[in-house]
C-alpha positions as CSV (number, residue, x, y, z in Angstrom):
1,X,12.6,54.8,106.0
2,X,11.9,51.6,104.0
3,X,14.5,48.4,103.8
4,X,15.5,49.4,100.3
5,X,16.4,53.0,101.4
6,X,18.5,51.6,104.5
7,X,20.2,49.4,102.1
8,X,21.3,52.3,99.8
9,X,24.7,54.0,100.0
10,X,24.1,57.8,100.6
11,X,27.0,59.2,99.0
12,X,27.5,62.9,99.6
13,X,29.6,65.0,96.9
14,X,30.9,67.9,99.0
15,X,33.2,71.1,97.8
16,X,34.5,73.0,100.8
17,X,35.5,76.6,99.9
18,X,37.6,76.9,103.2
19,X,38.8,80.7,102.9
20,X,35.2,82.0,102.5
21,X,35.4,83.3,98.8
22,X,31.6,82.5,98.0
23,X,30.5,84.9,100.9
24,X,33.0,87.4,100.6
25,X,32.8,87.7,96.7
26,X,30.0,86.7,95.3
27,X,27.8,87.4,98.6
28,X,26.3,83.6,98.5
29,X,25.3,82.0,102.3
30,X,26.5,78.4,102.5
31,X,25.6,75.7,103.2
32,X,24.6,75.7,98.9
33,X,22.8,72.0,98.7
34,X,21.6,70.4,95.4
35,X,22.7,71.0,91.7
36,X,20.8,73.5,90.7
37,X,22.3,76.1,93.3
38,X,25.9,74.5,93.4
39,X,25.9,75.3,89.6
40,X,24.4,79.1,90.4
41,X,26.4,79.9,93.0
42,X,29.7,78.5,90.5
43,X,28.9,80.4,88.1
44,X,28.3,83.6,90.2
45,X,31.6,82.8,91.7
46,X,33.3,82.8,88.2
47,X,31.7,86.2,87.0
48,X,33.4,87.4,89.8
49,X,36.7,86.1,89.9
50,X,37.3,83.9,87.0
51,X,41.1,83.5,87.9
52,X,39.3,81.9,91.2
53,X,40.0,78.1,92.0
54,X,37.3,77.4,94.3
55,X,35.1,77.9,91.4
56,X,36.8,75.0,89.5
57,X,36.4,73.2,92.4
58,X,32.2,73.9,92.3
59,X,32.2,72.9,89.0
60,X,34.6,69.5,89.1
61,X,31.9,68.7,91.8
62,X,28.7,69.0,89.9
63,X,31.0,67.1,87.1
64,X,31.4,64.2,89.6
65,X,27.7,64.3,90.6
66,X,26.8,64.2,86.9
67,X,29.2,61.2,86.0
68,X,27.6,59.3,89.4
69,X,24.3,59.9,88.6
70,X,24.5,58.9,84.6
71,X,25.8,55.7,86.4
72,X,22.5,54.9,87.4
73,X,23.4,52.3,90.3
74,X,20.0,51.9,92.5
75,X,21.6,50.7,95.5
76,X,23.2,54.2,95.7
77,X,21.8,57.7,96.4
78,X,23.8,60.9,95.6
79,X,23.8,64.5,97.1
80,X,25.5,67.5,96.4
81,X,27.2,69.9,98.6
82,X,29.4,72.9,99.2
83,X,30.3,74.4,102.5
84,X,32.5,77.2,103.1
85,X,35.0,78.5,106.0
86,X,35.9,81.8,107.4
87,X,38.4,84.9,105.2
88,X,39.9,85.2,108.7
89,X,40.9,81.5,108.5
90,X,42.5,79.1,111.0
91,X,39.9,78.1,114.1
92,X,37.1,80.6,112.8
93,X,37.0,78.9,109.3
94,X,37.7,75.3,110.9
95,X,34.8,75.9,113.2
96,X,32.4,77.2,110.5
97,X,32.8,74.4,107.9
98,X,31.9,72.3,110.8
99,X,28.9,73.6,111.5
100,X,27.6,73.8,108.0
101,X,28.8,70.4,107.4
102,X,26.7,69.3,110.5
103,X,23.3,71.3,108.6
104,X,23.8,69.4,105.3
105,X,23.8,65.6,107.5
106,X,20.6,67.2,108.7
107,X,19.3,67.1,105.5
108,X,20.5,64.5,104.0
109,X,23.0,61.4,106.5
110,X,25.5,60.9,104.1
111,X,27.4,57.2,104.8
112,X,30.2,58.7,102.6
113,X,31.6,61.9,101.4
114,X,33.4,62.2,98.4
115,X,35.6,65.5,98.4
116,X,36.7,67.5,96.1
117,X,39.3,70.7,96.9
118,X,41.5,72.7,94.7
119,X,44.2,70.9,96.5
120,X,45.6,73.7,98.9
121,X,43.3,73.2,101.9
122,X,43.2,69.2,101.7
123,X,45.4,68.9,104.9
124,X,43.4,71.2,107.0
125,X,39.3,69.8,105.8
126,X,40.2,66.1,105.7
127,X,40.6,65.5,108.9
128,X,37.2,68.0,110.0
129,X,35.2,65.6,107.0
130,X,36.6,62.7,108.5
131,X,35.8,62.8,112.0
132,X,32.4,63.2,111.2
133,X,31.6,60.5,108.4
134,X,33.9,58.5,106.2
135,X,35.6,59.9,103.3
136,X,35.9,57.6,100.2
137,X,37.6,59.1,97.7
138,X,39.5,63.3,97.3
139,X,39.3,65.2,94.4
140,X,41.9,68.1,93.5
141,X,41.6,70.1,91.3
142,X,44.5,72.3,90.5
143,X,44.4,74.9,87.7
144,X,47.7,75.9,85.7
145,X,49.8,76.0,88.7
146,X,47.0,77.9,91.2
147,X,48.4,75.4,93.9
148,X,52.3,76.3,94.4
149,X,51.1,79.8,94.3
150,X,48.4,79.4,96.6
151,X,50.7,78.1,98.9
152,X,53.5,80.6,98.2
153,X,51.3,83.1,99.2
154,X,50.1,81.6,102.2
155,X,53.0,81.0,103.7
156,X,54.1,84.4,102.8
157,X,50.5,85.8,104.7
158,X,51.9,83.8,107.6
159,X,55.6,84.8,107.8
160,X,54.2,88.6,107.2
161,X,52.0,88.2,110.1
162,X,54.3,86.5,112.5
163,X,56.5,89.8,111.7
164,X,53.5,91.9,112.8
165,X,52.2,90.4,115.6
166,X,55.2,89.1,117.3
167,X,57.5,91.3,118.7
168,X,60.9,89.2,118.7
169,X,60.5,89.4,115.3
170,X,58.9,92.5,115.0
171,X,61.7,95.0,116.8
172,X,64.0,94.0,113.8
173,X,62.2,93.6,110.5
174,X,60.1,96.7,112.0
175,X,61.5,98.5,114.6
176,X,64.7,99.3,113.4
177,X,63.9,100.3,109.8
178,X,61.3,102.3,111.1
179,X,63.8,104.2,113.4
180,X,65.8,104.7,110.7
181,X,63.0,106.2,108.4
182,X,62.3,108.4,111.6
183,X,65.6,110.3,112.0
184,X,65.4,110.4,108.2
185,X,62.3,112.3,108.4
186,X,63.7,114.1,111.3
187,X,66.8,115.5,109.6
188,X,64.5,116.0,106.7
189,X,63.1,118.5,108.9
190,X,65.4,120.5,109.9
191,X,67.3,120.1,106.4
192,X,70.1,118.1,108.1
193,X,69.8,115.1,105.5
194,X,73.7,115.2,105.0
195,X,74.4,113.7,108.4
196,X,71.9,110.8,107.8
197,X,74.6,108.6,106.6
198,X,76.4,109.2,110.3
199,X,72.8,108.8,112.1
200,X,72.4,105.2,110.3
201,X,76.3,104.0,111.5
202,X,75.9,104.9,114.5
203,X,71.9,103.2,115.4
204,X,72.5,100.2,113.3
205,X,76.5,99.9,114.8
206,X,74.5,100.6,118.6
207,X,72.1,98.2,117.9
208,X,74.8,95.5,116.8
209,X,76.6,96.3,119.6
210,X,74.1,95.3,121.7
211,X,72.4,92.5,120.1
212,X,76.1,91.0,119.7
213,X,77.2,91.4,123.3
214,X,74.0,90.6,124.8
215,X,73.8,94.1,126.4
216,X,70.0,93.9,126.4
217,X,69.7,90.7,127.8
218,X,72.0,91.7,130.9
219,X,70.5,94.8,131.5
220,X,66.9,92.8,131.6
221,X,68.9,90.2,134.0
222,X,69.7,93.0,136.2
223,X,66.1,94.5,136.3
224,X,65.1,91.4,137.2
225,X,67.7,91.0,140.1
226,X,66.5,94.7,141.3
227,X,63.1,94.2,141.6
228,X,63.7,90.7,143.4
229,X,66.6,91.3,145.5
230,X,66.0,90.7,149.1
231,X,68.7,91.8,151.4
232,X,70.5,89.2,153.7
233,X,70.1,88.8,156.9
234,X,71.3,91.6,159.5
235,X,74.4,90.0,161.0
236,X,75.6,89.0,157.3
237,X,75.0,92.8,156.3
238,X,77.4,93.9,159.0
239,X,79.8,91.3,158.5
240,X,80.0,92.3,154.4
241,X,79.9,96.1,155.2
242,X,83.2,95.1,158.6
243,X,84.7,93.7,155.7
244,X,85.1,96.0,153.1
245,X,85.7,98.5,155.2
246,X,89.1,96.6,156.7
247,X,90.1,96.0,153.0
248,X,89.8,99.8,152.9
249,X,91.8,100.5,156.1
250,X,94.0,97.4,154.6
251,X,94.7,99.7,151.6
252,X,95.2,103.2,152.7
253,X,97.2,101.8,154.9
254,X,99.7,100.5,152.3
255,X,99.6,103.6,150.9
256,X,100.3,105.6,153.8
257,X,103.9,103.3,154.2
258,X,104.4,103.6,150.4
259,X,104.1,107.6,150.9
260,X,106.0,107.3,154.2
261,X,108.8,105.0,152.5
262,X,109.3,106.7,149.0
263,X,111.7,109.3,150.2
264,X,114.1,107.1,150.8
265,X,114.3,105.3,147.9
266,X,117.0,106.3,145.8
267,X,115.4,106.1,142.1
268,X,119.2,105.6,140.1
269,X,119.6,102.5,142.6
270,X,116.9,100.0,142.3
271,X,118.2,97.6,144.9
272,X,117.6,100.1,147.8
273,X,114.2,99.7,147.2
274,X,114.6,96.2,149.4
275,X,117.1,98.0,152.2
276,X,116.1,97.6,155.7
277,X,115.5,101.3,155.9
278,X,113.2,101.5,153.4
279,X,110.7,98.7,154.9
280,X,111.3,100.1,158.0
281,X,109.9,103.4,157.1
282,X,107.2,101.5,155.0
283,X,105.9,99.2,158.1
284,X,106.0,102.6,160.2
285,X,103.4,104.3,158.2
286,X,101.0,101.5,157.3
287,X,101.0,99.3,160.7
288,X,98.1,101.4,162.5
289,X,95.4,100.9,159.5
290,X,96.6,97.7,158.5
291,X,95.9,96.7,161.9
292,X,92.8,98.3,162.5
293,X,91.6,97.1,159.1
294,X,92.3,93.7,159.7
295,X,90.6,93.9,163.0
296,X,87.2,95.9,161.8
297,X,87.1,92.9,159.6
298,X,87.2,90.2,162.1
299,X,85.5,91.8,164.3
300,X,82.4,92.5,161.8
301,X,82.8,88.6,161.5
302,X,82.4,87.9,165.3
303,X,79.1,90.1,165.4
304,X,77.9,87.5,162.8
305,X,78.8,84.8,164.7
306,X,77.5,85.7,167.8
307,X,73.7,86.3,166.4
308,X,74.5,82.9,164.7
309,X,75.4,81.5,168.2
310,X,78.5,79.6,166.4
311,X,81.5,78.6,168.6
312,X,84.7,80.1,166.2
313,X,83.2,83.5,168.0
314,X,85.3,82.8,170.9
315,X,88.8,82.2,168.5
316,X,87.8,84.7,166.6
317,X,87.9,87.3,170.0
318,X,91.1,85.6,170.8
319,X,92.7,86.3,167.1
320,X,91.4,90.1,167.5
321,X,93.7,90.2,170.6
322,X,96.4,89.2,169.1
323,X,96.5,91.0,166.4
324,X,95.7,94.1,167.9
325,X,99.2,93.3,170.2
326,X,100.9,92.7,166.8
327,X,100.9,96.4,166.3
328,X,103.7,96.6,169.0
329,X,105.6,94.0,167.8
330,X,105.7,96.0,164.2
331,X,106.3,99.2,166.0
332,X,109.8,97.8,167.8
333,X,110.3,96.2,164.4
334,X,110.5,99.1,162.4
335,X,112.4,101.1,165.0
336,X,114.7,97.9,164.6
337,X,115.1,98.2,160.9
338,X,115.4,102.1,160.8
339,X,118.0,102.5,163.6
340,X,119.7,99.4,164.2
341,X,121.5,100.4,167.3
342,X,118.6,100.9,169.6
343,X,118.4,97.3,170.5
344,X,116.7,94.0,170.2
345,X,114.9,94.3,174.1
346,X,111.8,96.0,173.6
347,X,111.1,93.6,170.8
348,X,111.9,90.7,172.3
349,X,109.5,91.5,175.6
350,X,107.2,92.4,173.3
351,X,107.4,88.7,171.5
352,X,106.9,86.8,175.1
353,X,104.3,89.3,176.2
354,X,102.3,88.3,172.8
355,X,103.0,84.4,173.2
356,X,101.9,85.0,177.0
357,X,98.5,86.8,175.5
358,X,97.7,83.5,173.4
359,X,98.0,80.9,175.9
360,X,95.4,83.3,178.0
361,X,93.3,83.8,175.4
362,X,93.2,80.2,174.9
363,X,91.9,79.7,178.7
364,X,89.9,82.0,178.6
365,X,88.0,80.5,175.3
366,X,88.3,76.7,176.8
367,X,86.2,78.6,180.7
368,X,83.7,80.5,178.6
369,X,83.1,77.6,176.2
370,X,82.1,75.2,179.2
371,X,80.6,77.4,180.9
372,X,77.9,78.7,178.3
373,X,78.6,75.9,176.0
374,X,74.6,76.0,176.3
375,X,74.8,79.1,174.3
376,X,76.3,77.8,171.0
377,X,74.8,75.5,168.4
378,X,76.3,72.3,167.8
379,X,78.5,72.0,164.9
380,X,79.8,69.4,162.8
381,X,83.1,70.3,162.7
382,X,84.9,69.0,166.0
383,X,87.4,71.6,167.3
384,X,90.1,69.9,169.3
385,X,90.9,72.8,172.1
386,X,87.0,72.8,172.8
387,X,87.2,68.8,173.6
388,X,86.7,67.6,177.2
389,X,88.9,64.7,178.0
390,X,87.5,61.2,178.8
């Protein structure tokens, strides 16, 4: 190359056909370099879509060679171009005019590019051109109004296949009219077509339903919770399963003193329902489950406890006792309460014998906790009968 060639400006006139038209209708391979085949392939291009802008474009571009070259400026060369994209669009188009554009710098190392578009693909080719050689001037060409349309339809191409391809979107604008159809054709069938107006309330008021109490979305939240679930520990299991079954006991047993108690309620006299008789009879029949209840549940709680090698076992054994001597105390009660004139005594004994059961249970705790204090884990929380004095 001679010092007055590197001095020139090699200024590149390019048309970029980015959907592909050239190939797909007029069967022309790109990269098209030079004037004499821009203007061919143009004007095969028009023959077979006149209403085609990309054609337009072609021939604005030999227009702008024309003008350049009429100019007649010898420090400047001038080429001309076209390269087209992809039908499919996006990255395969993209990628394509890239590659053709990198053939036509082959042949001729444009310092500038002068582009001309009909208008709709501008944002998506002016940055390709750019990052490959600078771009001094963009020519649109837009015929009648070829670029709101263009655009109208592209972005209805898009919305149409966002709708197709992705099924949030799908399941309604698809899915559910195409159920509907279905049962249409369905009762068409069977020559049910009169209950079709029913069919439709009831899918489209299911489907509301659901979508509007987020019935779906639960129902995926407990699948989820299903296949992950990993049950607790052993001692925890037992200690939930001790529980519920005390509330159980707990209940049956208020029903066995309601059942024991209602026949001596007197239904004209609301106020008996609070006489001494009537809780007598109630505490009668529901003390043996309630305590057992309350004891399955406390015990299911020191099992836990123990495996946990925490120190409220040992109150917790202590509390079963007691409770388990409350059952006497109750007992005397309601003999109290239903037959007054039997005496206070039993009870009474029955009181001291309890308070006498507490204070051992509380020495017995206070032995075994020194003596296998070992055993236990230490806790944070600082009982006070469990502290040694200084």
């Amino acid at each position: 190359m001679t010092q007055t060639e590197q001095k020139q400006k090699r200024i590149l006139v390019l048309c970029v056909d980015r959907d592909g038209d050239l190939t797909t209708k007029a069967e022309i391979k790109t990269p098209l370099i030079g004037r004499e085949k821009n203007l061919n392939a143009a004007v095969s291009l028009a023959l077979k879509d006149p209403e085609e802008p990309d054609a337009n474009a072609m021939f604005e571009a030999i227009r702008v060679y024309d003008r350049l070259i009429g100019e007649n400026k010898p420090d400047e060369v001038f080429e001309i171009a076209t390269v087209s994209g992809s039908e499919l669009g996006s990255i395969s188009a993209d990628r394509k005019i890239v590659a053709e554009l990198g053939e036509v710098l082959q042949s001729f190392p444009a310092s500038e590019v002068i582009l001309v578009t009909d208008g709709y693909s501008d944002e998506a080719v002016l940055p390709l051109i750019e990052s490959r050689v600078p771009v001094s001037s963009v020519r649109r060409i837009v015929v009648k109004h070829s670029e709101s349309i263009e655009e109208t339809a592209a972005l209805f191409s898009r919305y149409f296949k966002m709708i197709l391809e992705n099924p949030k979107y799908s399941r309604i604008a698809l899915g559910l009219p195409g159920l509907l159809f279905l049962i249409l054709g369905v009762l068409a069938i069977f020559g049910l077509v009169h209950y079709y107006l029913m069919a439709f309330i009831i899918v489209l008021g299911t489907y509301m339903f659901i979508k509007g109490f987020g019935v779906d979305k639960m129902a995926r939240k407990a699948y989820i919770w299903v296949k992950e679930y990993s049950p607790p520990p052993l001692p925890v299991q037992i200690s939930v399963f001790s529980t519920l079954a005390g509330i159980l006991c707990v209940g049956i047993g208020f029903y066995l003193g309601y059942d024991e108690a209602s026949p001596f309620v007197d239904a004209s006299n609301w106020l008996n329902v609070f006489s001494p008789q009537v809780a007598g009879h109630f505490i009668m029949g529901s003390k043996d489950l309630v305590i057992v209840g309350v004891c399955v549940a406390l015990t299911g709680r020191a099992i836990r406890w123990y495996f946990e090698r925490d120190a409220r076992l040992l109150r917790n054994a202590a509390l079963i006792v007691l409770i388990g001597w409350t059952r006497q105390i109750l007992e005397y009660t309601s003999n109290i309460l239903i037959n007054p004139k039997i005496g206070y005594e039993v009870l009474i004994f029955s009181i001291v014998v309890g308070i006498l059961l507490g204070i051992a249970s509380l020495l017995v705790i206070v032995v075994i906790h020194r003596s296998a204090k070992g055993f236990f884990k230490e806790s944070e929380e600082k009982v006070e009968e469990f502290k040694e004095e200084g």
